[in-house]
C-alpha positions, 0 to 999 in steps of 0.5 A: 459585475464580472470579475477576471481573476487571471489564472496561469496554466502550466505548460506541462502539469505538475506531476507529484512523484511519491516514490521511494528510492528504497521501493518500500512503503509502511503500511501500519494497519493497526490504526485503520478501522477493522471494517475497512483494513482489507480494502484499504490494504487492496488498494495500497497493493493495487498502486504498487509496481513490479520491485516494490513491497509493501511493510506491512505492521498489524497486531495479529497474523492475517491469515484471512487476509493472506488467504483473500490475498491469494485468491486475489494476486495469485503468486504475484505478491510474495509474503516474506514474514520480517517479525512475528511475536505475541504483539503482532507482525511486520511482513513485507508484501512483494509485487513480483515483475 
């Protein structure tokens, strides 16, 4: 027995556009698991372009990360702390064209 199921395929793909106007995307670093932070916090960088930043919030200054981070980027990534209190920090991690 065979059964046609019909499926309709667009003519142009369907494109999910997540984009912000404002260029900034929340990263909230504090609920990923500590073994995956760095390489989850790569990968958002990694997906940015030139003119976006990244809000990073974290409950310590990453000074490792910053240093992995310049290693990684050089001066394509601008570090522009927003907040710094004994709770944690907010800083914006800018692509740079």
């Amino acid at each position: 027995m065979n059964i046609n199921i019909p499926i309709h395929i667009p003519e142009q793909p369907i494109v999910h556009n997540h984009n912000r106007t404002d260029g900034i995307y929340g990263f909230d670093a504090r609920g990923i698991a500590k073994r995956f932070r760095h390489a989850a916090i790569f990968g958002a960088l990694d997906s940015l372009q030139a003119g976006e930043r990244m809000r990073f919030v974290n409950d310590h200054n990453p000074i490792p990360l910053l240093q992995q981070m310049q290693a990684r980027y050089g001066d394509r990534i601008e570090v522009n702390y927003l907040e710094q209190s004994e709770e944690g920090v907010v800083i914006d991690f800018v692509v740079r064209g």
